[in-house]
C-alpha positions as a Python dict, from the first residue, in 0.01 Angstrom:
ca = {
    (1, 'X'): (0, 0, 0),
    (2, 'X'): (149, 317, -88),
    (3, 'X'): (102, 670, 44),
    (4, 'X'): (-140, 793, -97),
    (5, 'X'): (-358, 454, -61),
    (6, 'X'): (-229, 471, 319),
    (7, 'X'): (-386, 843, 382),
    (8, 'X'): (-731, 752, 190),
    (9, 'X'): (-758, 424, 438),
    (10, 'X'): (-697, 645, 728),
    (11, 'X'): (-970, 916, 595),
    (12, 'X'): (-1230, 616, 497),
    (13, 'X'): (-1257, 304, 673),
    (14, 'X'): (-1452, 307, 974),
    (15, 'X'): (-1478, 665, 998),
    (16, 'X'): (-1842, 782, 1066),
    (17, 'X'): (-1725, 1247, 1025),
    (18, 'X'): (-1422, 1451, 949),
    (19, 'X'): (-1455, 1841, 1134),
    (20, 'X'): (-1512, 2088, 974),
    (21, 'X'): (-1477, 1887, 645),
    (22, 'X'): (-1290, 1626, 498),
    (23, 'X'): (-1131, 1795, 232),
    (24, 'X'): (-951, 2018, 434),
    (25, 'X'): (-792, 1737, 674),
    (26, 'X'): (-682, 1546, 302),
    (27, 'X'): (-573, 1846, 186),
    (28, 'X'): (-305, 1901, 520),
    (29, 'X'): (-229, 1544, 556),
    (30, 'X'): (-120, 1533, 182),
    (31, 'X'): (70, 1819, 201),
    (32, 'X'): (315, 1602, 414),
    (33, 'X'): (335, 1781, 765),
    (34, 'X'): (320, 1578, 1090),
    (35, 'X'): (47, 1657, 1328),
    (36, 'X'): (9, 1548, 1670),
    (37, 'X'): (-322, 1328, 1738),
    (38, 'X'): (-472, 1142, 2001),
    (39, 'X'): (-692, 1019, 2164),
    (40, 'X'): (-811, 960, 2545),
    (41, 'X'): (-912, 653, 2729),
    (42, 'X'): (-1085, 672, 3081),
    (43, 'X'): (-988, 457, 3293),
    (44, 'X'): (-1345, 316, 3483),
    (45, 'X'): (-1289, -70, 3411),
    (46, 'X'): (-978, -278, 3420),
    (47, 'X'): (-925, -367, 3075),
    (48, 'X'): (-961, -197, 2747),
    (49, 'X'): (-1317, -369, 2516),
    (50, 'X'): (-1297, -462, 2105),
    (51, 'X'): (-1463, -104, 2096),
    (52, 'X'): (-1145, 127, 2228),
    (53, 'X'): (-977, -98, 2019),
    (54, 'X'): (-1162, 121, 1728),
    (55, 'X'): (-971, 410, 1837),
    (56, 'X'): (-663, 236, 1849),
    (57, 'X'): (-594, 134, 1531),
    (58, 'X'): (-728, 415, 1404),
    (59, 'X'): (-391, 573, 1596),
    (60, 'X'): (-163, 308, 1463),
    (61, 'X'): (-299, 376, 1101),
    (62, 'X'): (-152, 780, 1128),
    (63, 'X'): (117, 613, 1344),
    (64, 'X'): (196, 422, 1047),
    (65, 'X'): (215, 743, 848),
    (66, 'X'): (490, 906, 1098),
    (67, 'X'): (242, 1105, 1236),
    (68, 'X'): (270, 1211, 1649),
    (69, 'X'): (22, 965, 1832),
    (70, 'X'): (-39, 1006, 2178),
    (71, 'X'): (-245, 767, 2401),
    (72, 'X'): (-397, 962, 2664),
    (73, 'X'): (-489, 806, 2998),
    (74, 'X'): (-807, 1021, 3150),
    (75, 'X'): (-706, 939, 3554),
    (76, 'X'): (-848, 1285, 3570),
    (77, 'X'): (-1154, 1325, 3357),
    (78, 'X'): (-1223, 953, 3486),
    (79, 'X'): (-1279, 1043, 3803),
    (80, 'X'): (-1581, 1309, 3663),
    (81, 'X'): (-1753, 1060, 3465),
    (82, 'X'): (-1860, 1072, 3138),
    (83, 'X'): (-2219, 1181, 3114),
    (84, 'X'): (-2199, 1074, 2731),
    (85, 'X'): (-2561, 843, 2667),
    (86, 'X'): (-2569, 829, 3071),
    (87, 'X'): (-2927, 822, 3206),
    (88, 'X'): (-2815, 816, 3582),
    (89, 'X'): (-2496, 950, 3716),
    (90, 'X'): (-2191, 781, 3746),
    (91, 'X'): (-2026, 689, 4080),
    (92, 'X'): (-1702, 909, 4129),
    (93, 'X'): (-1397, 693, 4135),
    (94, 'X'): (-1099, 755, 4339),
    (95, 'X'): (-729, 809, 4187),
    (96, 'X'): (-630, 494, 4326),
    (97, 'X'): (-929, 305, 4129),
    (98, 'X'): (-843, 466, 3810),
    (99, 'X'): (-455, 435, 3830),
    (100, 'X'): (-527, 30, 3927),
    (101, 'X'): (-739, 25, 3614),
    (102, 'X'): (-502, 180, 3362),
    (103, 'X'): (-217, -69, 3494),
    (104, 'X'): (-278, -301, 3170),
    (105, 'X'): (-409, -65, 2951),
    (106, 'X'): (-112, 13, 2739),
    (107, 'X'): (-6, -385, 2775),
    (108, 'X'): (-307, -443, 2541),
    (109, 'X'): (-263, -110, 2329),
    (110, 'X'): (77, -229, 2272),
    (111, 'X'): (-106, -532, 2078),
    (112, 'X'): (-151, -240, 1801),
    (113, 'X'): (29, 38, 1874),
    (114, 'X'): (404, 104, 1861),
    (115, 'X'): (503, 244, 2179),
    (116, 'X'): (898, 197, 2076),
    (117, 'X'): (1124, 221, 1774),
    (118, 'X'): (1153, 527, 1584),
    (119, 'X'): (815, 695, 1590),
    (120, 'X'): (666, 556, 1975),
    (121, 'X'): (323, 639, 2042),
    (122, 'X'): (375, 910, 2364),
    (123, 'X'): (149, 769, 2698),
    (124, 'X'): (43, 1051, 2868),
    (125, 'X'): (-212, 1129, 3204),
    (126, 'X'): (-435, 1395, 3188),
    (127, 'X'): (-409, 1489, 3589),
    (128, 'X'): (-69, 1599, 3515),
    (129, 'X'): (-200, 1948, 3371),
    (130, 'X'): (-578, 1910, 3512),
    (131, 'X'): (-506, 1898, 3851),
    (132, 'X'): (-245, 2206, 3860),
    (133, 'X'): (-550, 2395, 3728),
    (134, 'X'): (-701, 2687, 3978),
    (135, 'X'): (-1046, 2805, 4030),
    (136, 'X'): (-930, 3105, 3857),
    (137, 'X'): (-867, 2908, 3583),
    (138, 'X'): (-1201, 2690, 3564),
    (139, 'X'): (-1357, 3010, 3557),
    (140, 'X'): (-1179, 3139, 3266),
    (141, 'X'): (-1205, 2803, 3088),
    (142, 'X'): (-1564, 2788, 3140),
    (143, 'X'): (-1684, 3165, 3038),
    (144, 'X'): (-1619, 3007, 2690),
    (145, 'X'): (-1949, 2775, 2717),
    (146, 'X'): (-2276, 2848, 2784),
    (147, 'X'): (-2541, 2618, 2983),
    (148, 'X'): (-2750, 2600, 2678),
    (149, 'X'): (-2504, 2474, 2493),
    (150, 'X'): (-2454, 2178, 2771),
    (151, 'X'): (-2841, 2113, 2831),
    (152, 'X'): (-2930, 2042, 2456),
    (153, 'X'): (-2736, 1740, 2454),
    (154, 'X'): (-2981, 1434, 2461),
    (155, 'X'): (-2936, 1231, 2800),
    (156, 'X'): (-2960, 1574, 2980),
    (157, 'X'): (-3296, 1638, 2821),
    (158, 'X'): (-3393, 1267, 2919),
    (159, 'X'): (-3336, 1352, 3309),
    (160, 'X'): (-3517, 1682, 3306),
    (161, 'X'): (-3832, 1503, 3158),
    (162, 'X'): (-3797, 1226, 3401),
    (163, 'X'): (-3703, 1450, 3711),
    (164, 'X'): (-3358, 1277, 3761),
    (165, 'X'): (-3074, 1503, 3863),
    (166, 'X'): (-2817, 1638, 3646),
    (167, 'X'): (-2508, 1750, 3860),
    (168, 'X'): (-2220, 2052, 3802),
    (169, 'X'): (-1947, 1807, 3838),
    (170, 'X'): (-2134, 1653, 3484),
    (171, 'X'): (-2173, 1987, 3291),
    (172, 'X'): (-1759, 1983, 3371),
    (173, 'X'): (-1680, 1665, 3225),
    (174, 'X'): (-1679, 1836, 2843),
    (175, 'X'): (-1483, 2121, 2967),
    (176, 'X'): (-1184, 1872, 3124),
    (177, 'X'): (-1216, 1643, 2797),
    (178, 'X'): (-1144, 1984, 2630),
    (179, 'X'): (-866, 2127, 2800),
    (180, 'X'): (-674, 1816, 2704),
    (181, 'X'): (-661, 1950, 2345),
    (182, 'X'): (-528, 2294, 2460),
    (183, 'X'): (-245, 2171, 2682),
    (184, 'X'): (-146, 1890, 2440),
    (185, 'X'): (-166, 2141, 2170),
    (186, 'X'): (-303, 1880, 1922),
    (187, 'X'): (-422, 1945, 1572),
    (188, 'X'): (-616, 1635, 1577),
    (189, 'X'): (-874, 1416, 1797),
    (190, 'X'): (-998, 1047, 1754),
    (191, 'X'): (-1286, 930, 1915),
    (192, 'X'): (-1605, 715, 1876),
    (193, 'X'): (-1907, 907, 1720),
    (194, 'X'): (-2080, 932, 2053),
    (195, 'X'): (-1813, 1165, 2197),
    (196, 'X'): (-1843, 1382, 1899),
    (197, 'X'): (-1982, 1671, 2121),
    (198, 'X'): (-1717, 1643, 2385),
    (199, 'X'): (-1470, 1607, 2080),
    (200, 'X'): (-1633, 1959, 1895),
    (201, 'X'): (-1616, 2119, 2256),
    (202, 'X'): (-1222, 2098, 2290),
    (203, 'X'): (-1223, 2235, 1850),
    (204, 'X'): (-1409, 2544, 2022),
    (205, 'X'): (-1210, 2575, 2315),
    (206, 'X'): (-876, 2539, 2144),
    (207, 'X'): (-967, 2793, 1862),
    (208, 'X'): (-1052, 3024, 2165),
    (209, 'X'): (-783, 3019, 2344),
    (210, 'X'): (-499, 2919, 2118),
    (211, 'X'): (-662, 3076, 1763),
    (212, 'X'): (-585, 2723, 1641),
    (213, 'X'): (-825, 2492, 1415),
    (214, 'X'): (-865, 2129, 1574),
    (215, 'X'): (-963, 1851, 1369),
    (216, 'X'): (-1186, 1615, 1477),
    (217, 'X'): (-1221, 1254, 1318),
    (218, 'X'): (-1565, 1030, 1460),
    (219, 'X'): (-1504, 655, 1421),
    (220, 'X'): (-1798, 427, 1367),
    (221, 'X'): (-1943, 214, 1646),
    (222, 'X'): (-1938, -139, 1701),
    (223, 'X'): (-2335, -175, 1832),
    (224, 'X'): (-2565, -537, 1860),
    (225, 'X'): (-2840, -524, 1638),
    (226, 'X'): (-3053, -291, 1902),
    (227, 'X'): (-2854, 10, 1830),
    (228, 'X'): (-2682, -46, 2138),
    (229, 'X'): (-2282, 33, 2124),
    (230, 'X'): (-2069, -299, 2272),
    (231, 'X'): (-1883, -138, 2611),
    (232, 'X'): (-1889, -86, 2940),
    (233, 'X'): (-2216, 14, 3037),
    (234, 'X'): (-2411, -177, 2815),
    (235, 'X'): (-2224, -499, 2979),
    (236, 'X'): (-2221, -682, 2589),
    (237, 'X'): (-1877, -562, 2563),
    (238, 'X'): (-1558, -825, 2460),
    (239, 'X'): (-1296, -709, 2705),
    (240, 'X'): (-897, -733, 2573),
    (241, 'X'): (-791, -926, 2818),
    (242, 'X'): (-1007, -1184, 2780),
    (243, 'X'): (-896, -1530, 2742),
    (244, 'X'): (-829, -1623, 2400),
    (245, 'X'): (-1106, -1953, 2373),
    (246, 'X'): (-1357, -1711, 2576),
    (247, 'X'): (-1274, -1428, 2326),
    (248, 'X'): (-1339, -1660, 2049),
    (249, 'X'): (-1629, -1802, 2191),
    (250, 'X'): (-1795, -1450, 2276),
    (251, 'X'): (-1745, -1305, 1873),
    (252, 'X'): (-1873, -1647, 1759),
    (253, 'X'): (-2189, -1561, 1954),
    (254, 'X'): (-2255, -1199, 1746),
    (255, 'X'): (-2545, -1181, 1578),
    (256, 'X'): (-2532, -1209, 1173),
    (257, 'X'): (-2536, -881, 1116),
    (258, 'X'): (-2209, -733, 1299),
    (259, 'X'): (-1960, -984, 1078),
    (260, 'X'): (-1877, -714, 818),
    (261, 'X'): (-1876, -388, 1050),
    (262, 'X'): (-1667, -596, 1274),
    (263, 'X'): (-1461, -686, 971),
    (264, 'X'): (-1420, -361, 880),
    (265, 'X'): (-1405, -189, 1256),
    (266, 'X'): (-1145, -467, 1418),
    (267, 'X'): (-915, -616, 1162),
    (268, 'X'): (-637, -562, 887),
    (269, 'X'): (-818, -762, 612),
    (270, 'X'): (-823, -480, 312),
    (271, 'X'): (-1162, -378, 229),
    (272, 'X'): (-1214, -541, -131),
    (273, 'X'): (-1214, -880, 85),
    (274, 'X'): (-1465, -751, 359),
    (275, 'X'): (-1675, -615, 59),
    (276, 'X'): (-1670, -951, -151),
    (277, 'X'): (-1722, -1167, 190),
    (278, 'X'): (-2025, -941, 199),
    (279, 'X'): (-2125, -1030, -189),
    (280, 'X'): (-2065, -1375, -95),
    (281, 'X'): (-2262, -1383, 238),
    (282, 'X'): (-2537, -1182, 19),
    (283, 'X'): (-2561, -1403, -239),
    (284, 'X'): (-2579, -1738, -14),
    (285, 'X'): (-2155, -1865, -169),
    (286, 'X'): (-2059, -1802, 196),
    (287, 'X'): (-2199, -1945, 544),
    (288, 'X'): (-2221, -1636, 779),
    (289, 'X'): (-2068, -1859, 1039),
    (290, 'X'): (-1719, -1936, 843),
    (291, 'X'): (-1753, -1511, 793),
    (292, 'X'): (-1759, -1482, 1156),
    (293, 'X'): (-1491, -1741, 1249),
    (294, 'X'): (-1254, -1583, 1011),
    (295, 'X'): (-1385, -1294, 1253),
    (296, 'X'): (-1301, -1415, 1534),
    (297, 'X'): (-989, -1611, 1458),
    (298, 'X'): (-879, -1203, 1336),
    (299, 'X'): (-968, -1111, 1583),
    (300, 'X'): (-785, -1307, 1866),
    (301, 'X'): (-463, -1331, 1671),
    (302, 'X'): (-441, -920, 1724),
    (303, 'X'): (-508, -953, 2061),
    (304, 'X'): (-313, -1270, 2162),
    (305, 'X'): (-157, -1445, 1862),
    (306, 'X'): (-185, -1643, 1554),
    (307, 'X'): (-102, -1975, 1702),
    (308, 'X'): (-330, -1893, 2020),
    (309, 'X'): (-622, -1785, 1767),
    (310, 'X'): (-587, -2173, 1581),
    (311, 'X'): (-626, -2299, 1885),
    (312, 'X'): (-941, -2109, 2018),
    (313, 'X'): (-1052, -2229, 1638),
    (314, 'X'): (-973, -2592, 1734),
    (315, 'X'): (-1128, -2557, 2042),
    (316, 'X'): (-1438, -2407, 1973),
    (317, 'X'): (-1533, -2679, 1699),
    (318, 'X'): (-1446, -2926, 1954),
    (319, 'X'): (-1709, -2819, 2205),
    (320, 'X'): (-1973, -2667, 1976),
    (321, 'X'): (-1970, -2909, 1624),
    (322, 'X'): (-1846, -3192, 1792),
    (323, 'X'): (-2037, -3156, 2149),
    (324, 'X'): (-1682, -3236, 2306),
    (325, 'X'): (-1591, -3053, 2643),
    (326, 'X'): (-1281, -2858, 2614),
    (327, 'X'): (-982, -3003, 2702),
    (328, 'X'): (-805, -2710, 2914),
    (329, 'X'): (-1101, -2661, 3210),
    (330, 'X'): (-1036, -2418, 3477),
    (331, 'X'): (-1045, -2594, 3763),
    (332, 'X'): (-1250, -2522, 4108),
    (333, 'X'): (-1156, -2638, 4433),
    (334, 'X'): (-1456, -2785, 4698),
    (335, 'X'): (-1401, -2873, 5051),
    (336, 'X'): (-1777, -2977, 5138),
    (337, 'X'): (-1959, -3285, 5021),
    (338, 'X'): (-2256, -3130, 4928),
    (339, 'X'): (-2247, -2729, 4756),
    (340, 'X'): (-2531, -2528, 4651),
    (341, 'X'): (-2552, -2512, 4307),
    (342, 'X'): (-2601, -2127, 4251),
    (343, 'X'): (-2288, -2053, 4486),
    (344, 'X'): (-2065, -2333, 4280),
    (345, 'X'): (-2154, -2061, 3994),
    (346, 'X'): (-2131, -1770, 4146),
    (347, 'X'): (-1837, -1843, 4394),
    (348, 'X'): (-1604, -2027, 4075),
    (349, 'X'): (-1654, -1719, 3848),
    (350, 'X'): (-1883, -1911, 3579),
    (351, 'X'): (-2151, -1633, 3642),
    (352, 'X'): (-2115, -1232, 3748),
    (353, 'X'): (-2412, -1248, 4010),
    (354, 'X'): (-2615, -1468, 4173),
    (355, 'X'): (-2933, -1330, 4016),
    (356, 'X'): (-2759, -1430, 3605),
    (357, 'X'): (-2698, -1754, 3814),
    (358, 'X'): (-3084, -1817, 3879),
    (359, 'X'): (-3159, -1742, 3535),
    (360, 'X'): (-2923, -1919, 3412),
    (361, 'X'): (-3071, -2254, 3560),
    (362, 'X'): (-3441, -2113, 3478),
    (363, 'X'): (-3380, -2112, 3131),
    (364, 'X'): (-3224, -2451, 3135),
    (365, 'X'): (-2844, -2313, 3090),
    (366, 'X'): (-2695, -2521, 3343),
    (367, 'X'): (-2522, -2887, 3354),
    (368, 'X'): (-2336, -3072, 3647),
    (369, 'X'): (-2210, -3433, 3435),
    (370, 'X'): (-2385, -3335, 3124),
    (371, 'X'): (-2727, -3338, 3344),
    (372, 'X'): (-2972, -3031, 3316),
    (373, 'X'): (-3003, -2884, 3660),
    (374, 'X'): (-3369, -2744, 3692),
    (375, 'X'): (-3377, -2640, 4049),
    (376, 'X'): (-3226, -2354, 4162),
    (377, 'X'): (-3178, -2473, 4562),
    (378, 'X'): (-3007, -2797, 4486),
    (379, 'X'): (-2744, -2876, 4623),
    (380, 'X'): (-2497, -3110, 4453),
    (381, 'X'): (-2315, -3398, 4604),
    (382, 'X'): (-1952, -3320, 4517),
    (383, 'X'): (-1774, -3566, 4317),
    (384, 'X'): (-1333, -3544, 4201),
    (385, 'X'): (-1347, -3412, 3840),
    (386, 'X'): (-1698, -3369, 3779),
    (387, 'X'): (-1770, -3099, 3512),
    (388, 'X'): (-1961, -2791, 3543),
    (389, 'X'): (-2156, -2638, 3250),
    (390, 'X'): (-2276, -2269, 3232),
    (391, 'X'): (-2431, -2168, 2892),
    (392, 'X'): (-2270, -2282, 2615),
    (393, 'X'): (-1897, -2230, 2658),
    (394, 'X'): (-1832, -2206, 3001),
    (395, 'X'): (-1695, -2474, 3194),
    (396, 'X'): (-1516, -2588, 3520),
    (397, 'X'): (-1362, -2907, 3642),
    (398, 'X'): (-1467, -2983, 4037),
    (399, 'X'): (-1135, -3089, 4239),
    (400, 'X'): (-1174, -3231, 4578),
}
């Protein structure tokens, strides 16, 4: 790929807007300066999801291109809270949360960005300008919005109808996003198209107190078929440090119709391949579910590797085509002859809560020996190496 090829991939795929306009962004990165781009990451979870992993590559491809990438950890603006598509507030997290959090996250960035050699991507922590900030200077910062501007925006309008608070620290969350452009002094942001407002707030704010024009590039999102983006809050999310079978497993249970976003959104497989695998898909030459194992198997070589990707593969068939159980089980330890079933779930990891655990079993989800347990009280008589089965690719081995 040369180039010019290189720029018009960077401009295209998986980009939802260019601000102001695409033709002026070509136009500079054609006319071969570097800029200095990045984009920010709040730390509120402990791992990174296959949606920052949008943004990411999206970096590496201007990375690529010797352009100045920074990866910018929000242990500031984290601690706020993103009101972005937020219908309740969101619990304030300490610095000590947020730094825990971000302890892998450029581990698993590092899967796609180039944080050595001759260009590295720069990691950098908002706090270390944010917090030297005065009240003088949130003052000053903030006589360049007005409250209008903040209340328009779509989940504040939500609360106001339904009589749900809307707090200051939330009107400042744009305004710290923002500031990040100024002291960076970037001429570009990345983000997913639901931060575009927070995004066109740090253009204004940089133009106004720096005279300088900010681009802003919106990425597509990854959502399920309800309109619903894959992340944190939404809980559907595929985190990056997930195991590479569970990874796998978890893209192999997308619906039909994400294969050839996710194509485009999470992989390196050039777009006239994603477009005929769409033909093909289209026009009944191609099951949807090799399309989405040739997903998946993408998908978990960028995250783990090639040879750990095969494997998942092997795996998977092994359990789903050939109704085999897999052959690497986690393994649970049990003192007591006789456990109940819902805290062998709950207390081994297989489910999140007890509550998914009673479901679970309700809807018939749950196997001790290959045997459907139906009740949710029982307790089962513990046996050396009997299996546990949640859902359809979870599973444990019982060691006395």
């Amino acid at each position: 790929m040369n180039q010019e090829q290189k720029i018009q991939e960077v401009l295209t795929r998986g980009v939802e807007n260019i601000y102001p306009n695409k033709e002026s962004f070509e136009k500079l990165l054609k006319s071969g300066k570097k800029i200095r781009l990045y984009c920010g990451f709040d730390p509120t979870a402990p791992s990174l999801h296959i949606g920052s992993a949008v943004q990411i590559r999206k970096l590496a491809q201007f990375q690529k291109l010797g352009h100045e990438v920074i990866f910018l950890i929000g242990d500031f603006t984290g601690m706020i809270g993103d009101p972005t598509d937020k219908s309740e507030t969101r619990p304030i997290l300490t610095r000590e949360q947020l730094f825990k959090n971000s302890e892998s996250y450029t581990k698993q960035a590092g899967r796609i960005l180039d944080f050595s050699g001759e260009n590295p991507a720069k990691i950098m922590y908002n706090s270390e300008w944010n917090d030297k900030l005065s009240f003088v200077d949130l003052i000053k910062l903030a006589s360049n919005f007005t409250v209008q501007q903040l209340l328009v925006r779509d989940m504040f309008q939500e609360r106001i109808k339904q009589n749900k608070p809307i707090y200051l620290h939330e009107f400042l969350y744009p305004l710290g996003q923002a500031y990040d452009s100024v002291a960076m002094d970037v001429d570009l942001e990345i983000g997913g198209n639901d931060q575009m407002f927070n995004m066109l707030c740090g253009r204004d704010l940089i133009k106004a107190v720096s005279n300088k024009e900010k681009f802003v590039l919106t990425t597509k999102l990854l959502t399920d078929p309800k309109g619903d983006k894959m992340g944190k809050t939404t809980g559907n999310m595929v985190v990056l440090d997930e195991k590479p079978n569970e990874m796998f497993g978890q893209i192999m249970s997308w619906t039909d119709g994400l294969i050839i976003p996710g194509l485009e959104l999470c992989t390196d497989i050039p777009m006239e391949e994603i477009n005929q695998i769409e033909q093909d898909i289209k026009e009944d030459k191609l099951n949807p579910r090799d399309a989405k194992a040739k997903l998946a198997k993408e998908i978990v070589s960028i995250h783990h590797s090639k040879k750990e990707a095969e494997q998942a593969e092997k795996e998977f068939e092994k359990v789903f085509k050939e109704k085999e159980k897999p052959a690497d089980m986690e393994v649970y330890k049990v003192s007591e002859s006789k456990v109940g079933i819902i805290d062998i779930l709950f207390d081994s990891k297989l489910v999140s809560s007890k509550g998914e655990a009673k479901r679970l079993i309700e809807q018939g989800g749950v196997k001790v020996d290959d045997k459907k347990i139906e009740d949710c009280n029982q307790k089962i008589a513990i046996k050396d190496k009997m299996v546990i089965q949640a859902g359809k690719r979870k599973f444990i081995q019982i060691r006395v």
